[in-house]
C-alpha positions in Angstrom: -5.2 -35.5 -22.0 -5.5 -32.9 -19.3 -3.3 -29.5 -20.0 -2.4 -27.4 -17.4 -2.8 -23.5 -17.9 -1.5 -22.4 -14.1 0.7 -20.1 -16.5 -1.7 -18.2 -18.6 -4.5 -18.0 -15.3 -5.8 -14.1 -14.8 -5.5 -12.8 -11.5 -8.8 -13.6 -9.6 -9.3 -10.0 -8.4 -13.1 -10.7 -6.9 -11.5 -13.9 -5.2 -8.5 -11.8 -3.7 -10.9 -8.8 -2.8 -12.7 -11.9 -0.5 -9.7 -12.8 0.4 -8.4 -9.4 2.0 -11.5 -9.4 3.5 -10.9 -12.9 5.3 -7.5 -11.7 5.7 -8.4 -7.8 7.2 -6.7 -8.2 10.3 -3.1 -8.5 7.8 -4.3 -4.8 6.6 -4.9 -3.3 9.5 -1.8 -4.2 11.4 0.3 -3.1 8.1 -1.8 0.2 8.5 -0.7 0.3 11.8 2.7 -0.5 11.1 3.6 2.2 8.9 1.9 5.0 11.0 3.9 4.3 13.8 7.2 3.6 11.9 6.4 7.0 9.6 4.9 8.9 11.7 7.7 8.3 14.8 10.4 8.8 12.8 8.8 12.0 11.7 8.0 13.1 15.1 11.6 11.9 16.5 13.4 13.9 13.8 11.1 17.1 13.8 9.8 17.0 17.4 11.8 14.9 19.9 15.3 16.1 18.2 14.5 19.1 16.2 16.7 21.1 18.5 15.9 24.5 19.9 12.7 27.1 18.8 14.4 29.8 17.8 13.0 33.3 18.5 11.6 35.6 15.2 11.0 39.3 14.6 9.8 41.3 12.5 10.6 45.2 11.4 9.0 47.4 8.7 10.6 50.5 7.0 9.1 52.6 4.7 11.9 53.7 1.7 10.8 56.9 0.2 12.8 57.2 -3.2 14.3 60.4 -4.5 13.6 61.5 -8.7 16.5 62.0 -11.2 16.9 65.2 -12.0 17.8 64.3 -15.6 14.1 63.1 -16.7 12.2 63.8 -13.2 11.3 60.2 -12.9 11.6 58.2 -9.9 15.1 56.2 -9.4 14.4 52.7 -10.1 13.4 51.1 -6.9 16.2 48.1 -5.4 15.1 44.5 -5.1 16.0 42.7 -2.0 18.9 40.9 -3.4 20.2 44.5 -3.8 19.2 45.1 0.0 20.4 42.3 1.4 24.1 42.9 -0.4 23.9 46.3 0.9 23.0 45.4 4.5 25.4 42.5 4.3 28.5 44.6 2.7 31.4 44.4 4.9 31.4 47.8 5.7 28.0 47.6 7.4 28.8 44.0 8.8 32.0 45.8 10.9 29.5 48.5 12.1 26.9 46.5 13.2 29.7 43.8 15.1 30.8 47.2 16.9 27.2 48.1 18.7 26.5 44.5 19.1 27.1 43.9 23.0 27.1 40.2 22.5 30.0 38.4 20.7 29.4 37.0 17.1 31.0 36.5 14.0 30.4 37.9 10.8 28.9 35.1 9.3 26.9 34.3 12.2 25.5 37.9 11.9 24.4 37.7 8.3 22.9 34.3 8.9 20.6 35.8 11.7 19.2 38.2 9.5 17.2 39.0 6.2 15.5 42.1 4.4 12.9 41.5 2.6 10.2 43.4 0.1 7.0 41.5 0.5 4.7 43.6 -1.8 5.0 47.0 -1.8 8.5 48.0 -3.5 8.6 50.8 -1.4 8.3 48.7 2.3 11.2 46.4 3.5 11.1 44.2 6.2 13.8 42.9 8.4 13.4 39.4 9.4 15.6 38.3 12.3 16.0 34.8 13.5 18.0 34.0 16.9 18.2 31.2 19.6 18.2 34.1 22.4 15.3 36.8 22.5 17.7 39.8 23.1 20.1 39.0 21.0 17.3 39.0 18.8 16.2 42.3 19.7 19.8 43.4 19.5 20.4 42.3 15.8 17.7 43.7 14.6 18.1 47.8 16.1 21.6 47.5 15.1 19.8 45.9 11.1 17.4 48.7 11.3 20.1 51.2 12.3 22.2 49.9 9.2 19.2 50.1 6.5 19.1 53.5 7.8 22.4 54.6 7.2 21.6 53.0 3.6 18.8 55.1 2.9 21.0 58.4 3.9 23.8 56.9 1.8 22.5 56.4 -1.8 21.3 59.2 -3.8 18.0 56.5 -4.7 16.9 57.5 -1.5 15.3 60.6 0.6 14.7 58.8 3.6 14.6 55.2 5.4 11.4 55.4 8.1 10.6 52.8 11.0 6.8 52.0 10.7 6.6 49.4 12.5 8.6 47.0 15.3 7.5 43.1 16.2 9.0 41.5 19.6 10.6 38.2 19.6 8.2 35.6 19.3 8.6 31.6 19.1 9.3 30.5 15.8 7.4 27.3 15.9 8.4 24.6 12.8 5.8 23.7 10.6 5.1 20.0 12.2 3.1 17.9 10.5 2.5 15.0 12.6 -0.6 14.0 11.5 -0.2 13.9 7.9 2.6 11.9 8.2 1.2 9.2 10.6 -1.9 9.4 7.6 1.3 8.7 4.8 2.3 5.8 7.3 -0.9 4.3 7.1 -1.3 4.9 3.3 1.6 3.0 3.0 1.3 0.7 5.2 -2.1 -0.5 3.7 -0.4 -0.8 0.3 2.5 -3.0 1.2 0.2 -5.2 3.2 -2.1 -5.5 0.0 1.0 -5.8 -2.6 2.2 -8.7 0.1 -1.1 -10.5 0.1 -1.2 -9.9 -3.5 2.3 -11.5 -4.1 1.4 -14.5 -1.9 -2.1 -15.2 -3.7 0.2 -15.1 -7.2 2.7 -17.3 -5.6 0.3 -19.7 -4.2 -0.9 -22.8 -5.9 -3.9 -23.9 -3.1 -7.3 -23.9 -4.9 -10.2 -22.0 -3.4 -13.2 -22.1 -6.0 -14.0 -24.8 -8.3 -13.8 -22.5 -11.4 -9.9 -22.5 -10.8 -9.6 -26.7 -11.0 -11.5 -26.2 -14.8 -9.1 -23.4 -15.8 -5.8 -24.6 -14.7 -6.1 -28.2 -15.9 -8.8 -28.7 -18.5 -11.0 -30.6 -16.8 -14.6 -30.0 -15.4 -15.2 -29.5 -12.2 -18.4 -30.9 -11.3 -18.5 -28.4 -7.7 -17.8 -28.3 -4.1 -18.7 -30.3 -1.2 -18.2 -27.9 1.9 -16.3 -28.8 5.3 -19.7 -29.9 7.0 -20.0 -32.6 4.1 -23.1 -30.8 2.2 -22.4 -30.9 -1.8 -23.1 -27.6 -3.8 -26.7 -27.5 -5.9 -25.3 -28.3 -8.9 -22.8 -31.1 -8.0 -25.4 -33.9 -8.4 -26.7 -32.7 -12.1 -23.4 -31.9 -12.9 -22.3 -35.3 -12.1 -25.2 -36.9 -14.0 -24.3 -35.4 -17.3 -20.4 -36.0 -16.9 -21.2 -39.6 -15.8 -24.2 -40.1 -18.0 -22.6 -43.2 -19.9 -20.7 -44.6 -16.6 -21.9 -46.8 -13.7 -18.7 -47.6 -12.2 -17.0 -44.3 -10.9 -13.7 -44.7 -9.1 -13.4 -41.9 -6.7 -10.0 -41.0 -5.9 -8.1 -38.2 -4.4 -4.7 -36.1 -4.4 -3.5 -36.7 -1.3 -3.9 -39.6 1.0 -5.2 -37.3 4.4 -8.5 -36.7 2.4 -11.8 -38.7 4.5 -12.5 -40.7 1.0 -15.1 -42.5 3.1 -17.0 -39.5 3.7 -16.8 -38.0 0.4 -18.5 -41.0 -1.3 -21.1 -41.5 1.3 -22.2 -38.0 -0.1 -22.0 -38.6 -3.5 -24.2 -42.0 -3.0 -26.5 -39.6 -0.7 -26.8 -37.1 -3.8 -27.3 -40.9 -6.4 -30.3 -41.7 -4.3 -31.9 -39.0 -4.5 -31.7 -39.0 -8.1 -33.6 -40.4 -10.4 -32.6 -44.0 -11.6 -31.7 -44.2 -15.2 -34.0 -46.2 -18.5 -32.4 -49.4 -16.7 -33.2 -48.7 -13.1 -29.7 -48.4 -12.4 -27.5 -46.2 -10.5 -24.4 -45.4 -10.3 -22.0 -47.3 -7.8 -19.0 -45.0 -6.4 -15.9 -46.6 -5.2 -13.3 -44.9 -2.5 -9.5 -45.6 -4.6 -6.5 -44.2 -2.2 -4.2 -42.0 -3.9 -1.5 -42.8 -6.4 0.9 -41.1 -3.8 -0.6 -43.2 -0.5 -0.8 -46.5 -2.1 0.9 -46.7 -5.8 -1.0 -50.1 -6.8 -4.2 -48.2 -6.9 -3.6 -47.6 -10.9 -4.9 -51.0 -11.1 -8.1 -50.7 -9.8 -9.0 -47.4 -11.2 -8.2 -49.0 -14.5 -11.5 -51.1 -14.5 -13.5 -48.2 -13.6 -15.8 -46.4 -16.3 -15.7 -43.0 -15.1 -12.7 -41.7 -12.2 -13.9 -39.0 -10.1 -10.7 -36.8 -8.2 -11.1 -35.5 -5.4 -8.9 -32.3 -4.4 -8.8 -30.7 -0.9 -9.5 -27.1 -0.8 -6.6 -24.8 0.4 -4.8 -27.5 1.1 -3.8 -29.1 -2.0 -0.9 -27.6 -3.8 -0.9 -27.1 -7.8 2.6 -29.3 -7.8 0.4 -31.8 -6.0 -2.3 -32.0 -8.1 -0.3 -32.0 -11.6 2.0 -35.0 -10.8 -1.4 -37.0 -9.6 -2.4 -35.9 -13.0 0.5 -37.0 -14.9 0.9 -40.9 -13.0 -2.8 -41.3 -13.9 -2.2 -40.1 -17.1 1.2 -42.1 -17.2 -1.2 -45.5 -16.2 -3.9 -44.5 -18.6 -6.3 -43.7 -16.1 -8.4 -40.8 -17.9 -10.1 -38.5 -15.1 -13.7 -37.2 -16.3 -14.5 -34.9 -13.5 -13.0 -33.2 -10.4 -14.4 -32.5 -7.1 -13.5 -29.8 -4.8 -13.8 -31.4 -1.4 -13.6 -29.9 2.7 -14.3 -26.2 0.6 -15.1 -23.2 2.1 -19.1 -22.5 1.0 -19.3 -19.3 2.6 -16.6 -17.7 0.2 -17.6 -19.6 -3.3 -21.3 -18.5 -2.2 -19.9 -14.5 -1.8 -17.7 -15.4 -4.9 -20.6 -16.5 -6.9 -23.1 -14.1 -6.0 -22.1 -11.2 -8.8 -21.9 -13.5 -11.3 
């Protein structure tokens, strides 16, 4: 009584590595796929639509801090939070409005600008950020004027210097283009291998003879390829499994499979055998399907031995197990199986690492 194990197979990861490779053109357009959807929509939302390049400068001031008289240590020095809330004070954010000669808000000012302390505790720089390169230039004199006025302000201080004054430049955006088309394509290739993966799970067809054994229980003798040439072992495997049994009934799953053909190579592969003690041979009979002609449970009845033939990625596992379960149902008992119309260039490659 055959048992079917479709349930409790392993995933044939050599036969799906073949498979991809079959299948390479699926990868590569997947590959493709996802480079130009990631990789476009990157470049649209950064590039295309990123809006305008600002313009960036940069100013350096040199803060020379006074010493408390009380222990004739230096005052400690600020941070730039401390800097930026003194530059950004209302008081200083009124003044600088007044010597601006283009119109701005408040909060449009403090956006445009930021002090920084890179380093060196005792060198600030202003960073300015602005759409307009004079207005650029603008905000950050009338900054520089302001951190200044800081430095004359707060007893911390002796004296705020300029050292040094940038002119607007471009601020060009970080674009990564090419690492995202590379992300597209990494993804790409792994959804086009999860899909192929999904579909080699999902589908029942049978590729390799090893798979017929494993899933229902029964040997599988080999493989006669699309050209009609059996595999090297088929005819000793077929002489052990049919050692005891002259009259093989040769049948198949479906009722589109050449029986005529198949048989005419399993007599080829009985002649050029060896005849048995008696001088006999084995006589192969072509049996339509149970599904093509359902009186056929008959004459595979007074067979010895019943041979099934199953077409190679053709045949479905649904298929196969209810031809399995009317000949089991008719107490037709099937010895071997036969993968027929196979592909021998991929069970060759499959085989080859065993």
């Amino acid at each position: 009584m055959w048992q079917c194990n479709y349930g409790k197979e392993p995933f044939d990861m050599r036969l799906f590595v073949l498979l991809c490779l079959r299948r390479l053109w699926v990868i590569l357009a997947g590959a493709l796929a996802g480079l130009l959807l990631v990789g476009g929509i990157y470049y649209l939302k950064n590039v295309t639509f990123g809006g305008v390049i600002p313009y960036t400068m940069d100013s350096k001031y040199y803060l020379e801090y006074a010493v408390d008289p009380s222990d004739q240590q230096t005052y400690s020095y600020f941070a730039s939070y401390t800097w930026n809330d003194l530059l950004k004070s209302d008081a200083m954010v009124t003044g600088m409005l007044e010597k601006l000669s283009v119109p701005m808000t408040a909060q449009e000012l403090t956006d445009s600008f930021e002090a920084e302390l890179v380093s060196d505790l005792r060198i600030c720089y202003i960073h300015t950020t602005h759409v307009d390169a004079e207005t650029a230039r603008e905000i950050d004199r009338v900054a520089g004027e302001a951190i200044v006025a800081v430095g004359e302000q707060q007893k911390e201080l002796i004296e705020v210097s300029l050292m040094d004054r940038g002119e607007p430049q471009p601020a060009l955006p970080d674009v990564r283009t090419l690492r995202a088309c590379v992300l597209g394509a990494v993804l790409g290739t792994f959804f086009a291998l999860f899909g192929l993966g999904m579909a080699e799970i999902l589908n029942e067809k049978i590729q390799v003879p090893g798979t017929l054994a494993w899933r229902y229980g029964i040997p599988a003798a080999g493989y006669v390829n699309r050209a009609g040439e059996p595999s090297e072992e088929l005819g000793a495997q077929l002489n052990y499994l049919f050692r005891e049994k002259k009259r093989i009934g040769v049948t198949a799953v479906n009722g589109q499979l050449n029986l005529g053909a198949a048989v005419n190579v399993l007599e080829a592969l009985e002649t050029a055998g060896a005849p048995d003690a008696k001088g006999q041979r084995r006589e192969y009979t072509a049996i339509p399907s149970l599904h093509q002609a359902p009186e056929a449970g008959e004459v595979l009845r007074r067979q010895e031995g019943i041979l099934l033939l199953v077409q190679a990625d053709e045949d479905r596992g649904k298929a196969i197990e209810e031809t399995l379960r009317l000949l089991g149902q008719l107490d037709v008992s099937v010895d071997a199986m036969v993968l027929a119309e196979a592909d021998g260039r991929l069970i060759r490659r499959y085989r080859r690492f065993l």
